[in-house]
Structure formats: C-alpha cells, structure tokens
VOLODO-590801 format. One record per residue: x, y, z of N, C-alpha, C, CB in turn; residue in one letter. Coordinates in steps of 0.1 Angstrom, whole numbers, padded with zeros to 4 digits, always signed. Glycine has a CB too. Example, Ala and Ser with C-alpha at 12.3 -4.5 7.8 and 13.67 -1.06 7.14 Angstrom:
<atoms>
+0132-0057+0078+0123-0045+0078+0132-0033+0078+0113-0045+0090A +0128-0022+0071+0137-0011+0071+0129+0000+0079+0141-0006+0057S 
</atoms>
This chain:
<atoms>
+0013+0054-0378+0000+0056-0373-0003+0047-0361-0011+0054-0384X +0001+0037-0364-0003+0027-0348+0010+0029-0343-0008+0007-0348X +0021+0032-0345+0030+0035-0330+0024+0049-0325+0049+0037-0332X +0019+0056-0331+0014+0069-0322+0007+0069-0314+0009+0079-0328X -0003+0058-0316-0021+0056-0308-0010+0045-0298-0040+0045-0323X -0001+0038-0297+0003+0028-0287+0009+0042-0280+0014+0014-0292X +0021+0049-0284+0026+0060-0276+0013+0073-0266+0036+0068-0290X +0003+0071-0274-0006+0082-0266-0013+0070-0258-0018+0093-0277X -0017+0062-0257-0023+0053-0249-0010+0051-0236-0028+0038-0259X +0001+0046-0242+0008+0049-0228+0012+0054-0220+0013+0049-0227X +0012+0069-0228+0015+0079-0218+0001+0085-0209+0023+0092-0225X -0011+0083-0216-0023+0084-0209-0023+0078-0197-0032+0079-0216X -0017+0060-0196-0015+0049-0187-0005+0058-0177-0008+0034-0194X +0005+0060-0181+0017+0066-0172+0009+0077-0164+0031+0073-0181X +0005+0090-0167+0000+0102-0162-0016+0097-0155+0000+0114-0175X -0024+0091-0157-0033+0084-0149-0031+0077-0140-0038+0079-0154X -0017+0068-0140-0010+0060-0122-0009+0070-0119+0004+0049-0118X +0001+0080-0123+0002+0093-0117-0004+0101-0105+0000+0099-0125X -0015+0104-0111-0026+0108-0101-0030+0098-0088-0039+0109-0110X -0028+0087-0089-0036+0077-0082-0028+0074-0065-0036+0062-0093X -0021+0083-0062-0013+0085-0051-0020+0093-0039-0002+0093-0056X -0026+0089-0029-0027+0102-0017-0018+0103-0014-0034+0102-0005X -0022+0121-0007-0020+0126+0005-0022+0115+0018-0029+0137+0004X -0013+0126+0026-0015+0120+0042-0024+0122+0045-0007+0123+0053X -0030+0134+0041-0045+0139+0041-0057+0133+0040-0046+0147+0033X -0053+0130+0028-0064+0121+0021-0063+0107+0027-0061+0121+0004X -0053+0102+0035-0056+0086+0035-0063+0088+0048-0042+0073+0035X -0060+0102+0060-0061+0101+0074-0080+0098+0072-0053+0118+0083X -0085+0106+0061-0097+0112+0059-0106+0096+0056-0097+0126+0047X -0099+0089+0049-0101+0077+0043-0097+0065+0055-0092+0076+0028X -0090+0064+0064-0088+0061+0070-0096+0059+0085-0080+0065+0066X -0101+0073+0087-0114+0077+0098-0129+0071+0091-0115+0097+0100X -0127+0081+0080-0145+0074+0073-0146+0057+0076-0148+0076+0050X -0128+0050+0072-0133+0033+0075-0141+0032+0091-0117+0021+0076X -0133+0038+0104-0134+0032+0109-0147+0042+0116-0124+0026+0113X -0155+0048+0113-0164+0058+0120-0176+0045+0109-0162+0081+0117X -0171+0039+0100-0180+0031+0092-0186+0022+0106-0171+0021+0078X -0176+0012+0110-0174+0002+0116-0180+0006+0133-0158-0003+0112X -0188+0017+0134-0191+0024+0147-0183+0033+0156-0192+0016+0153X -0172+0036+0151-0165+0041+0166-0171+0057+0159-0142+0038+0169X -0172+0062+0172-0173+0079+0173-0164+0086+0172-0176+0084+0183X -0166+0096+0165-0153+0112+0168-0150+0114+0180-0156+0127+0165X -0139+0116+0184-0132+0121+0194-0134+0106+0210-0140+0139+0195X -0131+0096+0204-0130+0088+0213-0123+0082+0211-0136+0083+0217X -0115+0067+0225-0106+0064+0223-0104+0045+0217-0100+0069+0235X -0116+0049+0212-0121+0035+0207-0115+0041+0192-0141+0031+0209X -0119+0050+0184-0118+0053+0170-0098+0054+0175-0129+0070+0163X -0096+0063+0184-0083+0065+0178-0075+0052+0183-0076+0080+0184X -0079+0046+0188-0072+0026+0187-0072+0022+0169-0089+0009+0199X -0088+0025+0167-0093+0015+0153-0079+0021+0142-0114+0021+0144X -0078+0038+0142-0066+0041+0136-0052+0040+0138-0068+0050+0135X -0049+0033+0146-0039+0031+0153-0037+0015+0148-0043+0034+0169X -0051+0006+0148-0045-0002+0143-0052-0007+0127-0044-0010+0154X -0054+0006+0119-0053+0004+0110-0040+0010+0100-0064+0006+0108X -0032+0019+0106-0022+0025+0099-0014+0012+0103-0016+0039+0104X -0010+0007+0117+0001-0008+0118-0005-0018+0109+0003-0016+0136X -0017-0019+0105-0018-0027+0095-0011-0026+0084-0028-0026+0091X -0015-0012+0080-0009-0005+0068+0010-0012+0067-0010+0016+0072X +0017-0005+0080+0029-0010+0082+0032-0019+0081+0033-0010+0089X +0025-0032+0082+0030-0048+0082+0030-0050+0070+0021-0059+0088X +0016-0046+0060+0017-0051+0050+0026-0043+0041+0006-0054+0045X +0032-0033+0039+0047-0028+0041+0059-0036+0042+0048-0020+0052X +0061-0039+0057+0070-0049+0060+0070-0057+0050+0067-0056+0071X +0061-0065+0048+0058-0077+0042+0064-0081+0025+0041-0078+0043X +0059-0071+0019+0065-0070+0008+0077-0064+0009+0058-0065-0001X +0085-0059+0019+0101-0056+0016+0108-0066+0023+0107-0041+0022X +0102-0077+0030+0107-0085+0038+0117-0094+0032+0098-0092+0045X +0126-0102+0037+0135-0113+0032+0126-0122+0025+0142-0121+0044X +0113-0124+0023+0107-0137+0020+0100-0138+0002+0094-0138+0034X +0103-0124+0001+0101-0118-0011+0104-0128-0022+0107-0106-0012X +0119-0130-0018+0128-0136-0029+0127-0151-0031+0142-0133-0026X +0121-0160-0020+0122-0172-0017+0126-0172-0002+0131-0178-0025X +0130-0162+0006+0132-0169+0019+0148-0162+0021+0132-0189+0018X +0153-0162+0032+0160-0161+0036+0174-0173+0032+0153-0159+0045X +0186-0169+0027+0198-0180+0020+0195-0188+0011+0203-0189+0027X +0182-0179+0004+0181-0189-0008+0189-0178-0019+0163-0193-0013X +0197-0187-0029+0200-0177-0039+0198-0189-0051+0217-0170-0037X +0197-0183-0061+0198-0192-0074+0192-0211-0075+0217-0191-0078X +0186-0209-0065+0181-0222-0065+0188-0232-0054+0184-0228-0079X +0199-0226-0044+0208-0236-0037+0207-0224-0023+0226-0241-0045X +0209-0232-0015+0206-0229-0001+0225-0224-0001+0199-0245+0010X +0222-0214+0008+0240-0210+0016+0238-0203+0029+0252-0198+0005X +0246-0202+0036+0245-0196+0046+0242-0201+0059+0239-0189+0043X +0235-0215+0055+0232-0221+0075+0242-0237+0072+0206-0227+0081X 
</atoms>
C-alpha cells in the first residue's frame, strides 16, 4: 500500500516536470511581454535590442553552467591541481 502511493506520487512528479518545458514560441511571447513590460514598443528597435539582449542573457547563463568552472575550475581533478 505505501509503495504504491510513493510510486503514484512519483510518477505524478515525473509527468508534471514534463510539461514544464516551452516552446520557442512560448518563450519568444514571454520574452516580448518582459520587455514591452520594461517600456519598449512593438515594432521598434529599442524592443528588438531588449530581446536581443535578453536571449544572450539566456546564452551566458547557459554558458555558465556548462563551463569548465562547474567542477572546481579548470586542472582541478580529485582534489590536486595538474596540468599548469
């Protein structure tokens, strides 16, 4: 009885991240509402900068978590430095 209710609760958990994914669609749309928030107008070249530099946002913090630094840094392994 309680492994069943742990097994349905998890897969509830699993299929609910599930969903929680946009579209390119959906972020472009989410993406404009931020910055039409923050003043810029439709169809100008003020908004299409704000998106421009809110997707390279997007990118860095991307970067960032795949970067070398993740691990400790660059030549670090197991606790001892190698490589320089």
């Amino acid at each position: 009885m309680q492994m069943t209710k742990l097994l349905a609760v998890a897969i509830l958990g699993f299929t609910s991240g599930a969903c929680a994914t946009t579209s390119p669609a959906e972020r472009r749309a989410a993406d404009e509402a931020r910055c039409q928030s923050y003043g810029f107008r439709k169809g100008t070249d003020a908004l299409a900068k704000c998106l421009l530099d809110v997707d390279l946002d997007r990118a860095a913090d991307r970067r960032a978590l795949d970067g070398p630094y993740v691990y400790g840094g660059p030549g670090w392994y197991g606790g001892r430095r190698w490589g320089y």
